[in-house]
Backbone bond lengths (Angstrom), bond angles and torsions (degrees), N, CA, C in turn:
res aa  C-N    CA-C-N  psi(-1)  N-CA   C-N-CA  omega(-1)  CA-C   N-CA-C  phi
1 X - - - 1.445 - - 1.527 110.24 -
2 X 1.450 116.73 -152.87 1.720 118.95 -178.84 1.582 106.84 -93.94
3 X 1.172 121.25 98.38 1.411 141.79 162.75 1.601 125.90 -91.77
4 X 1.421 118.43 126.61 1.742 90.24 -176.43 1.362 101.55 -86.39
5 X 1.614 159.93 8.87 0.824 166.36 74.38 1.476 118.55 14.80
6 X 1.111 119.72 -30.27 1.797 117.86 177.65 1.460 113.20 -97.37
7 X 1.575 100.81 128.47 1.206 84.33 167.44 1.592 130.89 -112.10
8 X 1.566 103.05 49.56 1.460 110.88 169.32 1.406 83.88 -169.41
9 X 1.485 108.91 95.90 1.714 119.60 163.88 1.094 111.82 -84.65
10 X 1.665 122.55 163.24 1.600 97.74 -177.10 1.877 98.04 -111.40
11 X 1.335 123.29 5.90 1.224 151.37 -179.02 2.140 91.60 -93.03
12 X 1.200 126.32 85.28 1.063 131.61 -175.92 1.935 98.98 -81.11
13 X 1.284 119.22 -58.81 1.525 115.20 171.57 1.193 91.13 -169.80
14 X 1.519 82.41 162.05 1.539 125.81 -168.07 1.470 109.23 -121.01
15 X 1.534 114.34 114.85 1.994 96.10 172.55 1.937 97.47 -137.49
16 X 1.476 76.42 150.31 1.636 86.90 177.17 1.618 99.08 -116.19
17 X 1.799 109.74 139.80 1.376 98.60 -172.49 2.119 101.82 -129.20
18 X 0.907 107.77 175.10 1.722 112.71 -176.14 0.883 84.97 -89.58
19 X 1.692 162.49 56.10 1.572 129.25 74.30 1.215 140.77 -42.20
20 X 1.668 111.61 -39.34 0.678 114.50 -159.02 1.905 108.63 128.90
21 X 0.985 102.80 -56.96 1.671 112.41 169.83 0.949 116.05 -26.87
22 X 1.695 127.47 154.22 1.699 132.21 175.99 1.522 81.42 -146.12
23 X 1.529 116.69 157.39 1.083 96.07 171.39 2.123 80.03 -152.14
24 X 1.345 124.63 131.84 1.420 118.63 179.57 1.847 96.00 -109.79
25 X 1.096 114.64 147.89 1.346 120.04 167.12 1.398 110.89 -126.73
26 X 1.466 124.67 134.34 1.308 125.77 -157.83 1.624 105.79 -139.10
27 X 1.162 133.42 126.66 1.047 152.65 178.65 1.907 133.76 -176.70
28 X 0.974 107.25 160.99 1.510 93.90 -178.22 2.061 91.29 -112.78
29 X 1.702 71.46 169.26 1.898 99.32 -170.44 1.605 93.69 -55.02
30 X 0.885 159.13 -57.56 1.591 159.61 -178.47 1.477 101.96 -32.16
31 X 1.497 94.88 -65.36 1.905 102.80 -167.40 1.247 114.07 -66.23
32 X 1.427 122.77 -36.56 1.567 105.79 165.84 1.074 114.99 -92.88
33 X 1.323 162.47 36.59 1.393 167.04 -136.52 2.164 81.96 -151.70
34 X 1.276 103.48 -56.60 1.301 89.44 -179.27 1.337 135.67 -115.82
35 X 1.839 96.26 43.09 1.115 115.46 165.77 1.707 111.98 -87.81
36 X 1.466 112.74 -16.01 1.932 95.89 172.67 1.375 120.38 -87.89
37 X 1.801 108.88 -11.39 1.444 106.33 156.48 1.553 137.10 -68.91
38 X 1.367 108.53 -3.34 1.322 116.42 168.40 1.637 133.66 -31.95
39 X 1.152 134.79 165.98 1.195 133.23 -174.47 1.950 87.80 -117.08
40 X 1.087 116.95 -57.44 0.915 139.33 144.55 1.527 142.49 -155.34
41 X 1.638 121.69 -176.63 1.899 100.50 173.03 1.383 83.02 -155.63
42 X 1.675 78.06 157.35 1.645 97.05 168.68 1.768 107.76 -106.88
43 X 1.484 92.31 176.31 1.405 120.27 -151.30 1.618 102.26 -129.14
44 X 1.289 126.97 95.01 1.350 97.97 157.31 1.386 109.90 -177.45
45 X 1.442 128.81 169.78 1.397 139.10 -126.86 1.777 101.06 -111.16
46 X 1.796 87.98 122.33 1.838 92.53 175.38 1.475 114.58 -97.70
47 X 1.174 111.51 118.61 1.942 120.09 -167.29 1.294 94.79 -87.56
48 X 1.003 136.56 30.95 1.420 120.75 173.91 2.107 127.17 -131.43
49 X 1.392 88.60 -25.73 1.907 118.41 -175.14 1.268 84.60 -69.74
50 X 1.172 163.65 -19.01 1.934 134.88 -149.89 1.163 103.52 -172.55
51 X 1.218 125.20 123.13 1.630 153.08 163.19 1.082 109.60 -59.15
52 X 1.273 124.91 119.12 1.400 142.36 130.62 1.386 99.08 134.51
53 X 1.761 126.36 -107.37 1.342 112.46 -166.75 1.383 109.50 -117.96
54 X 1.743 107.69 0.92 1.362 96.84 176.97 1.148 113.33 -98.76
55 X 1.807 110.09 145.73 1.213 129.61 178.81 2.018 111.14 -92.11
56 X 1.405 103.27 150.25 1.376 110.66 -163.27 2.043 88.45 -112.73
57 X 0.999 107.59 132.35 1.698 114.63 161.53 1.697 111.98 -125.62
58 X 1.364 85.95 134.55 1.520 90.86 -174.08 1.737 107.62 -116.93
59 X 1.239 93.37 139.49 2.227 93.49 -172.38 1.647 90.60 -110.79
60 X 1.215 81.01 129.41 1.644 81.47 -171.47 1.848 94.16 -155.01
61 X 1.836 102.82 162.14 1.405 109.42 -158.03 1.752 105.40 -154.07
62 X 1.192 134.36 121.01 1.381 125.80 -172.36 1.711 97.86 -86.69
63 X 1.736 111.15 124.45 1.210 102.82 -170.24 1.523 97.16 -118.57
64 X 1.459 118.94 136.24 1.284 119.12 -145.38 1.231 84.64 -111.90
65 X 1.198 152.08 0.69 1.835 127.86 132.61 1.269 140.29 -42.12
66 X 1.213 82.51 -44.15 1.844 86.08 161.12 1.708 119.14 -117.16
67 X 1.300 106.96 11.21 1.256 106.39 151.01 1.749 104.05 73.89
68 X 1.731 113.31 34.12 1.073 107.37 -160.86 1.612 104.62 -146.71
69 X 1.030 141.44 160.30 1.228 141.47 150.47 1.462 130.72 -89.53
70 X 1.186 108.83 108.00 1.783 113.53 -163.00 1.712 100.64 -102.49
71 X 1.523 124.26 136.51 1.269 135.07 148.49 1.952 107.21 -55.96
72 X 0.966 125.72 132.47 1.591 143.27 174.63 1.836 125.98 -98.10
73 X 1.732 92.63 -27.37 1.367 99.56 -168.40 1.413 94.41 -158.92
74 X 1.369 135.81 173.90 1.490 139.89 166.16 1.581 99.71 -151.93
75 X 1.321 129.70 99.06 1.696 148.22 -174.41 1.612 97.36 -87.68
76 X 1.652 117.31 127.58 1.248 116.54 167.28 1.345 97.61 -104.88
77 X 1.687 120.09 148.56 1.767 108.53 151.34 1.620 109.90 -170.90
78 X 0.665 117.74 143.97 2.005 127.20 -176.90 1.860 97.22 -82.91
79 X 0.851 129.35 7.54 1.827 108.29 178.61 1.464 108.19 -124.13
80 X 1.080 125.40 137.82 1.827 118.77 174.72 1.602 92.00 -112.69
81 X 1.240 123.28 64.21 2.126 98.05 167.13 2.178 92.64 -116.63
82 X 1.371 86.98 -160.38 1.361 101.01 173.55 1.622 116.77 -70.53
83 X 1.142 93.91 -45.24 1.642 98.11 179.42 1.490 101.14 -80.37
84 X 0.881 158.11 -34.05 1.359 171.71 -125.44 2.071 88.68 -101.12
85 X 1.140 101.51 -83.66 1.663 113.31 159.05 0.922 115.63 -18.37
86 X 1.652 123.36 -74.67 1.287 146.74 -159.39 1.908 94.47 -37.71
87 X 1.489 78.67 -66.46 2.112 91.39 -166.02 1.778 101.97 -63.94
88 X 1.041 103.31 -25.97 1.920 90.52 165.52 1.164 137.71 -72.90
89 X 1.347 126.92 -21.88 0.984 161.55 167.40 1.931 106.42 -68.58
90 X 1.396 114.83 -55.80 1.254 139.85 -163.23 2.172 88.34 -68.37
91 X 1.270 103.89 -48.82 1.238 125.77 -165.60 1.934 111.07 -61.34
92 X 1.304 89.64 -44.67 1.312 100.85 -178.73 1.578 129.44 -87.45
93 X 1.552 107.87 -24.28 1.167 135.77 -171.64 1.994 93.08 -77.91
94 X 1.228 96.56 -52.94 1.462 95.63 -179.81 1.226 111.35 -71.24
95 X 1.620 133.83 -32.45 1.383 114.66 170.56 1.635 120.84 -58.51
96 X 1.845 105.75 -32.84 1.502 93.56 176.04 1.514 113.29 -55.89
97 X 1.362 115.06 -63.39 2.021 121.12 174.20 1.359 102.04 -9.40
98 X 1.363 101.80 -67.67 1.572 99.46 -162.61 1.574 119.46 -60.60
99 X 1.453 101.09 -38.99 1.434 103.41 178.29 1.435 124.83 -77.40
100 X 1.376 121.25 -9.41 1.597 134.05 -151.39 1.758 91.22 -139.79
101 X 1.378 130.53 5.54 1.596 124.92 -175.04 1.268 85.99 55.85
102 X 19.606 146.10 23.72 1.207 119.37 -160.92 1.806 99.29 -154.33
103 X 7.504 162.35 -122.58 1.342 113.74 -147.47 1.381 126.08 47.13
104 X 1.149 136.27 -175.92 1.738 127.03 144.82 1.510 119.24 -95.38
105 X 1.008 113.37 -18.17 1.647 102.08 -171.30 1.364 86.35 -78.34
106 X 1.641 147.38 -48.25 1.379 122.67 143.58 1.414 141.54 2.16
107 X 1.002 93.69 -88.12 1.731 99.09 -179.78 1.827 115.43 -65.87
108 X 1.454 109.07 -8.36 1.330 109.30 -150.78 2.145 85.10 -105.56
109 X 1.522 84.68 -34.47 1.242 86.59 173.57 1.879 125.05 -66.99
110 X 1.444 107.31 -24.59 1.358 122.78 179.56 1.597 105.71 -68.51
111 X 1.419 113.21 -68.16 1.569 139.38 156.51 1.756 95.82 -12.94
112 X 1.046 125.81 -87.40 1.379 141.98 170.29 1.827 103.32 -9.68
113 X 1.710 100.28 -78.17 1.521 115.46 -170.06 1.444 105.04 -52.21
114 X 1.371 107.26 -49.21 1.609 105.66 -171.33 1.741 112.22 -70.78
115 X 1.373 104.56 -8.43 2.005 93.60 -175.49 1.840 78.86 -93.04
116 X 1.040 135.44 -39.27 1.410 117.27 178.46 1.216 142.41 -11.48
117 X 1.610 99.46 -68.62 0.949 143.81 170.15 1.385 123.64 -70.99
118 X 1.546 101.32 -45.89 1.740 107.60 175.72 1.570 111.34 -129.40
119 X 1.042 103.83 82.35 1.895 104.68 -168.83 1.498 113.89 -94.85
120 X 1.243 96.74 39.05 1.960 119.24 153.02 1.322 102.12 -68.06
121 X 1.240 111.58 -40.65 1.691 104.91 -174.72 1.163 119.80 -136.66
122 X 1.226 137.32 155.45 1.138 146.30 -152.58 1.804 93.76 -86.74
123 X 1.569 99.79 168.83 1.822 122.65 -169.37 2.044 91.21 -60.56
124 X 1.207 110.25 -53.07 1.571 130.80 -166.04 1.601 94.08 -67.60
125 X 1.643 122.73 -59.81 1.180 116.13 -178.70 1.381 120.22 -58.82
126 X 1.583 131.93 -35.03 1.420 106.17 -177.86 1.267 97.14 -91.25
127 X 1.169 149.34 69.15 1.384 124.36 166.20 1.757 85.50 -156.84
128 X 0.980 106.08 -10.64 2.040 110.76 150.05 1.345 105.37 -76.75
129 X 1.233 132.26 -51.91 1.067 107.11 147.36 1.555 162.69 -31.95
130 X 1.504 99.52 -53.29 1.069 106.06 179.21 1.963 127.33 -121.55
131 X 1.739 100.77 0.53 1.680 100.36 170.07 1.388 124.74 -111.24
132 X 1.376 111.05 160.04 0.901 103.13 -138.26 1.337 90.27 -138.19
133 X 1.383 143.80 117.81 1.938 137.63 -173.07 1.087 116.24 -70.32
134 X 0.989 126.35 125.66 1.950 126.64 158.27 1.491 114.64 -40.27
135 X 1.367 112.49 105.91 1.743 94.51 175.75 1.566 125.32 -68.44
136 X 1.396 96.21 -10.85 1.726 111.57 -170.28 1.608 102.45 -60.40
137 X 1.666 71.15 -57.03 2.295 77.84 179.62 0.984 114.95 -90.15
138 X 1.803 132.42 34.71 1.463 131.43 164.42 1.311 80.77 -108.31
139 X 1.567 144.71 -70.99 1.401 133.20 -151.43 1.824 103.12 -51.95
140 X 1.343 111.82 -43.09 1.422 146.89 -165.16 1.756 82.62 -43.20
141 X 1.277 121.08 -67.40 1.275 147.68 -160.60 1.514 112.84 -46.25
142 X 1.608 90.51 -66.79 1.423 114.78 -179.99 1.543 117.19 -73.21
143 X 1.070 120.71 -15.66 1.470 135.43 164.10 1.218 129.17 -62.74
144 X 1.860 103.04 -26.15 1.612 109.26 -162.08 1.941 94.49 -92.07
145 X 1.413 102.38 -29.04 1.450 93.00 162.76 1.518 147.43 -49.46
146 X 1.017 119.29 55.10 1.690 127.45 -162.77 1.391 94.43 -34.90
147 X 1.501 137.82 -85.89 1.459 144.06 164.67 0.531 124.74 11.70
148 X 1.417 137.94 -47.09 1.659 138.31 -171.83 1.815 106.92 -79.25
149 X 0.849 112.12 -173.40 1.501 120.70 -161.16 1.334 102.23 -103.99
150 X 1.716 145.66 163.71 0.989 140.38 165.00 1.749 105.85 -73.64
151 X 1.488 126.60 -22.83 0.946 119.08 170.63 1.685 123.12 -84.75
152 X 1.051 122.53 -31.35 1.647 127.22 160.57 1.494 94.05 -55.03
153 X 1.381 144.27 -65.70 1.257 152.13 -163.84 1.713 108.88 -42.94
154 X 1.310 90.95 -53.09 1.819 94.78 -178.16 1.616 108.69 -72.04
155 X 1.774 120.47 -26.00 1.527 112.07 -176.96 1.459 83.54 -64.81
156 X 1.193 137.84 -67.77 1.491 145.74 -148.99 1.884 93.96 -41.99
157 X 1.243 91.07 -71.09 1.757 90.72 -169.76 1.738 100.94 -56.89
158 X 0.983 142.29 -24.07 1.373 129.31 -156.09 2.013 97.82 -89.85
159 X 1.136 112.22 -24.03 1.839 113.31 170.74 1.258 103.28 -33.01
160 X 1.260 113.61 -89.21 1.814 104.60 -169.28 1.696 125.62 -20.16
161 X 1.532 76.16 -42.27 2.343 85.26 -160.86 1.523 89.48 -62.98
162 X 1.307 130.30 -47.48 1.482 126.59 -167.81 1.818 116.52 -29.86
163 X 1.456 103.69 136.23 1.445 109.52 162.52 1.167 130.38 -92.18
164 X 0.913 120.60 -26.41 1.711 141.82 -159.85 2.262 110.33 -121.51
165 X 1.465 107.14 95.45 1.145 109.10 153.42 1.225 127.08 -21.04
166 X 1.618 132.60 -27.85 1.361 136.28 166.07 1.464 104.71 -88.91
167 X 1.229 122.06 -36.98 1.499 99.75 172.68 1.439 131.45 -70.21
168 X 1.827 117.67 -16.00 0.927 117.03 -179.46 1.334 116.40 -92.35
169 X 1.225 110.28 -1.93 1.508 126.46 -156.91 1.886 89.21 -95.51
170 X 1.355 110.75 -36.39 1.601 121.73 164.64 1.308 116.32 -30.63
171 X 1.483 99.68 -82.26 1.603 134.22 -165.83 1.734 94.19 -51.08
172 X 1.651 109.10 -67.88 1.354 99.79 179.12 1.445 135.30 -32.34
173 X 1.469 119.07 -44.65 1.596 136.16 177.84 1.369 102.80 -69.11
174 X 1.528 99.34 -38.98 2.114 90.27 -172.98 1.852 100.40 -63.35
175 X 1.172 105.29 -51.36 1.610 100.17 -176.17 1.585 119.75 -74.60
176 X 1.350 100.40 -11.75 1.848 93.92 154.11 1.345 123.29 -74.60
177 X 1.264 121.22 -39.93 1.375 137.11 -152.22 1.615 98.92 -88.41
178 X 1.703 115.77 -27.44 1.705 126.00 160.60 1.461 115.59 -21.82
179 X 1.373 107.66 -49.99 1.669 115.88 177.32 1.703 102.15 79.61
180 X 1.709 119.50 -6.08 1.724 94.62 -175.03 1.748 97.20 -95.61
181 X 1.297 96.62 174.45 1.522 129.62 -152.03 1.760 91.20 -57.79
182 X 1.276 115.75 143.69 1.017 138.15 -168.55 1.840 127.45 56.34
183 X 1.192 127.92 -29.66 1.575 150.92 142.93 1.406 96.80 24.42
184 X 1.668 92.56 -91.59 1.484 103.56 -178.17 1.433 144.19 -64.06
185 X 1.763 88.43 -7.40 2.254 101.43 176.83 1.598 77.64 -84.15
186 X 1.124 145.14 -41.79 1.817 137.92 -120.81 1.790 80.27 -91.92
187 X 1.731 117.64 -52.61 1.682 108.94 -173.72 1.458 110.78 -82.50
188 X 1.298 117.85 -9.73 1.622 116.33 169.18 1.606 102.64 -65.29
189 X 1.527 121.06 -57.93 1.673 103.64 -174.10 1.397 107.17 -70.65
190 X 1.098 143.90 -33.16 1.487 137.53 173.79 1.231 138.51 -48.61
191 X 1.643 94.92 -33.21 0.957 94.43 168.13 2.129 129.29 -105.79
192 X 1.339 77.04 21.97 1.886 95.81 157.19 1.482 98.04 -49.75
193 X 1.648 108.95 139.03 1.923 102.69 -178.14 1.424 101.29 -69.87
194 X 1.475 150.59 -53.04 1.146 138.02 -162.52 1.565 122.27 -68.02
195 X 1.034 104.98 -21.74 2.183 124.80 -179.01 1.614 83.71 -82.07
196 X 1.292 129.67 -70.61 1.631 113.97 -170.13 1.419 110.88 -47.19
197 X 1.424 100.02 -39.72 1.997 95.54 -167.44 1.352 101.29 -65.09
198 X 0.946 113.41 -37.43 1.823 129.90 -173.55 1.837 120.45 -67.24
199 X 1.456 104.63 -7.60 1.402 110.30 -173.25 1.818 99.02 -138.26
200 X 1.513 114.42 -4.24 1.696 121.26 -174.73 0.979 109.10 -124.59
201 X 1.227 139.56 116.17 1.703 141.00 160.31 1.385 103.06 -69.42
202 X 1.578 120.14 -14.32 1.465 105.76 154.29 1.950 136.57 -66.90
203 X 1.509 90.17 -12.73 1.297 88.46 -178.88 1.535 120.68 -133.96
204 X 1.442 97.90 1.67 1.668 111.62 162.70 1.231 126.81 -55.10
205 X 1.373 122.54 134.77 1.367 124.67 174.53 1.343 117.76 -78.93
206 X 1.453 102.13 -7.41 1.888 114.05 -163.73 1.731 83.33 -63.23
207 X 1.432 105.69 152.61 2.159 125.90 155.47 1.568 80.21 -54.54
208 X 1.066 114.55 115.19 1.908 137.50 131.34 1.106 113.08 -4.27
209 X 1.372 116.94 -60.88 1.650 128.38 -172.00 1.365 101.27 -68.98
210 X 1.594 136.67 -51.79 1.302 130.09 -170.51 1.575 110.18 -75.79
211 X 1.060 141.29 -1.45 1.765 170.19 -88.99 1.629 87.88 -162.33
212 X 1.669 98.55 -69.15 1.386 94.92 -177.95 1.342 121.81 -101.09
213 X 1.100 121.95 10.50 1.321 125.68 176.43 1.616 118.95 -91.62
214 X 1.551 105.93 -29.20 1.436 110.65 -177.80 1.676 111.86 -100.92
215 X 1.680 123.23 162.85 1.554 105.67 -173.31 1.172 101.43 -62.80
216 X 2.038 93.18 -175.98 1.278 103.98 -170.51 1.529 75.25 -141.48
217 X 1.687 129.75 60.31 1.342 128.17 164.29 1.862 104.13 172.24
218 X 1.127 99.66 157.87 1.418 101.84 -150.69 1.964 95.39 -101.43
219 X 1.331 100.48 55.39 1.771 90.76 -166.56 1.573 89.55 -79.70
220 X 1.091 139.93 -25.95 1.348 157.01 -155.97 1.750 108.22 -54.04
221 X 1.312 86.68 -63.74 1.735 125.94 141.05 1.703 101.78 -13.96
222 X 1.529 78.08 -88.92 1.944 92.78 -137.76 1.390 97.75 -68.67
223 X 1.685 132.28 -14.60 1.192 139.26 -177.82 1.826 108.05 -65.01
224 X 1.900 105.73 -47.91 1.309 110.78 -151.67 1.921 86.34 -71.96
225 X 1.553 121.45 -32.13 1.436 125.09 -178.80 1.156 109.53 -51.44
226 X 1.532 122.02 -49.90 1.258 110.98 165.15 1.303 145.69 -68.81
227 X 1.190 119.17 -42.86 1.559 127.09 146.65 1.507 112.64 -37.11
228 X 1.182 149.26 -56.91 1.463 137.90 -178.38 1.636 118.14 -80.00
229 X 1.382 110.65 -2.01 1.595 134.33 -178.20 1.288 105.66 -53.40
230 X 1.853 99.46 -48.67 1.745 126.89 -169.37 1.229 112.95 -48.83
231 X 1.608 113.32 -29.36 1.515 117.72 176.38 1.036 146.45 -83.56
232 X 1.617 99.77 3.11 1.675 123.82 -169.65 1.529 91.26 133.41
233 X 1.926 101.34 169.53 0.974 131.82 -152.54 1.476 106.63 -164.78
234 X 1.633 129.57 138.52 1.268 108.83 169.33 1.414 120.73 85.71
235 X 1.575 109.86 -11.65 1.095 87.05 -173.35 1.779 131.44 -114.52
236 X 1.873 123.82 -153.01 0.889 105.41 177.98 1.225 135.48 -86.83
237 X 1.600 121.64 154.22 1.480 119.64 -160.13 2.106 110.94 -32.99
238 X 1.312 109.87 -62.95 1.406 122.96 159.54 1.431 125.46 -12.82
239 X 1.338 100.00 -62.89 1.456 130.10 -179.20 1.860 101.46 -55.41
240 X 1.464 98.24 -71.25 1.769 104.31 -168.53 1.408 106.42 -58.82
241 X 1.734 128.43 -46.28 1.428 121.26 167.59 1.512 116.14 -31.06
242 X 0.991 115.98 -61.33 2.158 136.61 178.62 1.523 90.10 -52.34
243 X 1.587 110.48 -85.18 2.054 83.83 -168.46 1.172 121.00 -54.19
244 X 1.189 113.78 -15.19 1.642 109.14 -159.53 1.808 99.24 -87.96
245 X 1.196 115.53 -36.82 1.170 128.31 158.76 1.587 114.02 -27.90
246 X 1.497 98.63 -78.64 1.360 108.03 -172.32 1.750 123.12 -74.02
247 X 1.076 109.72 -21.20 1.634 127.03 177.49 1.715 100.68 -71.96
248 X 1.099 110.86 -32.51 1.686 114.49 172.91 1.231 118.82 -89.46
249 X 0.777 122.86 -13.36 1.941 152.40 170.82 1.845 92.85 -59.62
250 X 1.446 91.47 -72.79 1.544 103.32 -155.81 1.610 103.07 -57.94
251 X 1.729 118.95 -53.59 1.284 133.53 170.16 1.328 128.40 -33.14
252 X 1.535 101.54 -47.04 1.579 114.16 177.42 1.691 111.93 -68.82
253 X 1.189 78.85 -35.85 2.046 96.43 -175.86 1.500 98.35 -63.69
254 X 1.198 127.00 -53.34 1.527 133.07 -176.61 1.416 107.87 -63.82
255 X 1.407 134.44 -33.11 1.293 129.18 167.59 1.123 120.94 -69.80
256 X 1.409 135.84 -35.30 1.541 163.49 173.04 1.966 92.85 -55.24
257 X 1.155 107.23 -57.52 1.711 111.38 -176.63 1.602 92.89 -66.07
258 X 1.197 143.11 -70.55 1.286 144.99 -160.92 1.544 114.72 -44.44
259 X 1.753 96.43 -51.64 1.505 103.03 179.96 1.877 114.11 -77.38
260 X 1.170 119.63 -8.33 1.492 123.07 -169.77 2.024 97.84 -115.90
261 X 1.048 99.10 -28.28 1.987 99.71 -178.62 1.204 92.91 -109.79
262 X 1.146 146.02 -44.09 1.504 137.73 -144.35 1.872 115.84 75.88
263 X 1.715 101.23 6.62 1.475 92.05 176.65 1.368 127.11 -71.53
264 X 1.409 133.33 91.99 1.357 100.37 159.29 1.755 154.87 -24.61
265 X 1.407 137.79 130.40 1.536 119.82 177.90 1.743 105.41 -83.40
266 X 1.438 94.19 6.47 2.100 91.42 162.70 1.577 104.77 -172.87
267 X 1.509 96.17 152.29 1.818 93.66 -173.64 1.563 107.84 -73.87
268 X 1.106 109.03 -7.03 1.727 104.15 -167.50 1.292 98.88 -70.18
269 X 1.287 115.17 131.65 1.043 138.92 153.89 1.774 131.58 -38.54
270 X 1.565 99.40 92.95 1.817 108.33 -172.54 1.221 116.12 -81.17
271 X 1.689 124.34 -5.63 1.702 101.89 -146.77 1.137 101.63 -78.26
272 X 2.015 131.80 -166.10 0.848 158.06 -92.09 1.956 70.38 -122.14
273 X 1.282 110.69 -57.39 1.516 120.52 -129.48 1.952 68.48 -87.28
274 X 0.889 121.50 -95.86 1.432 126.55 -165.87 1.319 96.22 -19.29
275 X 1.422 134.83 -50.22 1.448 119.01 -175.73 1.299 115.71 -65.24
276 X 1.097 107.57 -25.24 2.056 105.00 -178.68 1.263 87.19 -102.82
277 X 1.518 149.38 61.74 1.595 150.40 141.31 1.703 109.08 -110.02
278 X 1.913 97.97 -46.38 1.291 108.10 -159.91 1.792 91.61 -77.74
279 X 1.496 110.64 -19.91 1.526 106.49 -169.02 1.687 105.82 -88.38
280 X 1.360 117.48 -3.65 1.161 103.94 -167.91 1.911 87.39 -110.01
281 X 1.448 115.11 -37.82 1.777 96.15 162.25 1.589 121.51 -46.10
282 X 1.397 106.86 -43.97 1.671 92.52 -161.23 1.660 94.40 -65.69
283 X 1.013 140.62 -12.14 1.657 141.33 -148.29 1.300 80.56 -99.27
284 X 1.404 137.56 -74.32 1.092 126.25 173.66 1.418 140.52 -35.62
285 X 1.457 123.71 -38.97 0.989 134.08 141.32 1.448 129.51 -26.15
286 X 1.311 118.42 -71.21 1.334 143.56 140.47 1.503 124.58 20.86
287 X 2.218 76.66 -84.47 1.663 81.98 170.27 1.081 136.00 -99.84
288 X 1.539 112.35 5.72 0.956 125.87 167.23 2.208 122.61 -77.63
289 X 1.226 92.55 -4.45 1.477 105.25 -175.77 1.710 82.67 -108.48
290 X 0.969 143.20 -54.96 1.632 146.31 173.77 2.065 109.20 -27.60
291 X 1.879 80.72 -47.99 1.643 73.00 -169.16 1.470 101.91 -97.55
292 X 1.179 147.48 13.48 1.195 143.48 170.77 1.361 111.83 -82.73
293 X 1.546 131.58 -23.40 1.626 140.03 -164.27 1.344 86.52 -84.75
């Protein structure tokens, strides 16, 4: 844990702020040390590890050397706004520095940290740059709308695939101009400039190539939530630091054997290509159970 005596706590800092906010960031010197070698990572929040109001975020990255998905960081904090973000982000960013010399109040909060620091560009401009939407939880989104039409439904899902800023700029007006219930709130937030850049390779500032090279869904995420789930659930802040501690302990250790023995911790087959086979069956599956009802 945080010792001033250790010199690799896994309790990196702790701050209490006059909101009200606490925010703990937990990781060891390894995991953020090779968080600036990243290609990239995702960011995002497990509702299930910790009782009461604090929320747990896990940064996590599928690293295809060892054929594994590793947690990087574990963020505690009770506030979800923009500013709320902002200082988590602020929190963690500085633990890497020290150790090494990604909702909207999320991203808006990231946007925020990075013009801080680099105020070449605006909160909106780097994060046209650099975010990027979950399509899981955009279809996810648009799904929960029963109301809308199966044909408004398919313009909605068909945005992403678009190439051309004029074609999407199309689709958008046709499903405003629809007139049914909700239509016009759904292309009013979308078309916020950083949420379009973030869901359009037509209007992203990200290099194209890194656009398509990195996901475009946060299973990375929702996988590492489940895997550390196994250790408890529910519980107290104290409690989830300790498994979460040690469950990343064991993981890191198993990647460390893989990359130095070549042992796998299972024969099944992880790489890159098998994962985009098994992801493109279940999709198939999918819609193929979609169009049979």
């Amino acid at each position: 844990m945080k010792h001033e005596k250790s010199e690799d706590p896994y309790i990196r800092s702790i701050r209490f702020l006059d909101s009200g906010q606490y925010i703990v960031v937990c990781a060891t010197k390894q995991q953020l040390k090779a968080i600036p070698e990243l290609t990239y990572f995702e960011i995002d929040m497990a509702f299930k590890r910790i009782h009461g109001v604090t929320n747990e975020w896990e940064v996590s990255a599928y690293v295809s050397r060892i054929q594994k998905t590793l947690t990087f960081a574990r963020i505690f904090t009770n506030i979800e706004t923009a500013d709320a973000y902002q200082n988590l982000f602020e929190d963690l960013f500085n633990c890497i520095e020290k150790d090494t010399d990604q909702h909207k109040g999320q991203a808006l909060g990231l946007g925020r940290y990075l013009n801080s620091k680099y105020p070449n560009l605006t909160p909106v401009e780097h994060l046209q740059h650099i975010y990027k939407l979950c399509q899981v939880h955009y279809k996810r989104n648009i799904d929960k709308n029963k109301q809308i039409s199966s044909e408004i439904r398919s313009a909605m899902y068909l945005v992403p695939t678009l190439d051309t800023q004029e074609e999407v700029l199309i689709v958008l007006d046709k499903i405003q101009s629809s007139g049914e219930l909700g239509a016009e709130a759904w292309v009013k937030d979308k078309r916020v400039s950083w949420v379009l850049s973030g869901i359009s390779i037509a209007f992203t500032k990200m290099d194209h190539i890194i656009w398509n090279q990195t996901p475009n869904n946060t299973n990375v995420g929702e996988s590492a939530h489940a895997n550390v789930n196994h250790d408890g659930r529910n519980l107290s802040l104290l409690a989830g630091i300790v498994r979460g501690c040690n469950f990343d302990k064991r993981q890191w250790e198993s990647g460390n054997v893989y990359e130095k023995y070549n042992i796998p911790d299972s024969y099944r087959d992880k790489s890159e290509l098998a994962r985009s086979i098994q992801a493109e069956k279940r999709a198939a599956k999918k819609q193929s159970a979609a169009c049979s009802k």
